[in-house]
C-alpha positions in Angstrom: 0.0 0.0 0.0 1.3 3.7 -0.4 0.1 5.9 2.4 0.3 9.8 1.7 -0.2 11.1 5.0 -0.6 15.7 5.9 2.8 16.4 6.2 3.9 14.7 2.8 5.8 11.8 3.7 5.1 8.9 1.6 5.1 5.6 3.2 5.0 2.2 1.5 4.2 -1.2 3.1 1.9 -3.9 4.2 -1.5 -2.7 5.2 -2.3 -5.3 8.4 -5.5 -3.2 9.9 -7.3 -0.7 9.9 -10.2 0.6 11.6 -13.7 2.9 11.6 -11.6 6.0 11.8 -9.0 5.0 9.2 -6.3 4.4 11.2 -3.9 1.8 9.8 -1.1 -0.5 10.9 1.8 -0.8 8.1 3.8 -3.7 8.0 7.6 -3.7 6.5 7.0 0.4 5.8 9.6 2.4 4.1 9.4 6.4 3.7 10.0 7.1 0.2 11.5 11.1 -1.2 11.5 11.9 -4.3 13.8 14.5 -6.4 13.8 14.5 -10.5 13.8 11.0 -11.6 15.3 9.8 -8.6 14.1 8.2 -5.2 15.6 7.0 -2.0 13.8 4.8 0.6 13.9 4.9 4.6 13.3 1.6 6.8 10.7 2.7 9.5 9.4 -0.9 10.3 6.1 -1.4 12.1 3.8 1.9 11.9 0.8 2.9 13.2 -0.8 5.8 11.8 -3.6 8.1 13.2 -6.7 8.5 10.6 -7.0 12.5 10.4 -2.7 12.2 9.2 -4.4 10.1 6.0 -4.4 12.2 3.3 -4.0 9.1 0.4 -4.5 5.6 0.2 -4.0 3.6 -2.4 -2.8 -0.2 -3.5 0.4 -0.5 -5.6 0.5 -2.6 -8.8 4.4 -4.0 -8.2 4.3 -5.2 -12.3 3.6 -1.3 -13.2 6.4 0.3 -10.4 8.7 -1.7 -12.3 8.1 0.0 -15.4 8.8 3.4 -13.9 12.1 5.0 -15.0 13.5 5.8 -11.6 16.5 5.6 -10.2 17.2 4.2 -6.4 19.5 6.0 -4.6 20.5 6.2 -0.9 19.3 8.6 1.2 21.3 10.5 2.6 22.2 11.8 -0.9 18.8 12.7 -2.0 17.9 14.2 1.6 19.3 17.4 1.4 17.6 18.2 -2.2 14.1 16.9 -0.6 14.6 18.9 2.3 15.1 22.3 0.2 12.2 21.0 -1.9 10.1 20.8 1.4 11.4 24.3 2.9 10.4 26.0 -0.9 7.0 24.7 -0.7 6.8 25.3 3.0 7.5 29.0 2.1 5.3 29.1 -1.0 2.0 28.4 0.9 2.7 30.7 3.8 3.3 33.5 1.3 -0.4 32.0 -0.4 -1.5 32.1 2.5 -0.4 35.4 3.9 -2.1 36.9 0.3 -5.3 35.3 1.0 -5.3 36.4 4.7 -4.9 39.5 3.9 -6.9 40.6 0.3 -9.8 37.6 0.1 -10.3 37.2 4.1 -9.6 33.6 4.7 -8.0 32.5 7.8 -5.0 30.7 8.6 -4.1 27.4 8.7 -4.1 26.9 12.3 -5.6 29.9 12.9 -8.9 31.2 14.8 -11.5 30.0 12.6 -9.6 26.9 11.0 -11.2 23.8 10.4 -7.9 21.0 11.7 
């Protein structure tokens, strides 16, 4: 299963349970980044995640990830590139945000009024 969860982390692994609220226990789980055509993988074991952290579920066809042209590489050399990937979005949607805040009225995430 890939698992998709708020923050952006991508998890792959065996889905074991799961309940009324969508919480789920993964099996063999692995955090997957991705930069360009290139991906590294993580060993995080056993993991249980919360429902409201679910943002994606879905099953993988392992014939069909074959097919995809990436490349593996370890992880520590594709961190730093995700991490400045992560930071540039992180600052994109607070600058969105701040825009909306401020000239259509919306709230903030987080903020008085927000639905999380």
């Amino acid at each position: 299963m890939l698992v998709i969860l708020r923050d952006g982390r991508k998890l792959h692994g065996v889905l074991r349970s799961y309940d009324q609220f969508a919480n789920l226990v993964l099996e063999d789980t692995v955090e997957r980044i991705y930069h360009g055509n290139a991906f590294a993988e993580s060993w995080r074991g056993l993991y249980l995640i919360r429902g409201e952290n679910v943002v994606l579920l879905g099953e993988i066809d392992l014939d069909q990830e074959d097919d995809i042209p990436l490349q593996q590489v370890d992880w520590h050399v594709l961190e730093p590139y995700h991490k400045r990937d992560a930071e540039a979005k992180k600052q994109r949607e607070e600058t969105k945000s701040q825009i909306l805040y401020e000239k259509k009225g919306f709230c903030k995430e987080g903020g008085e009024g927000d639905g999380y």
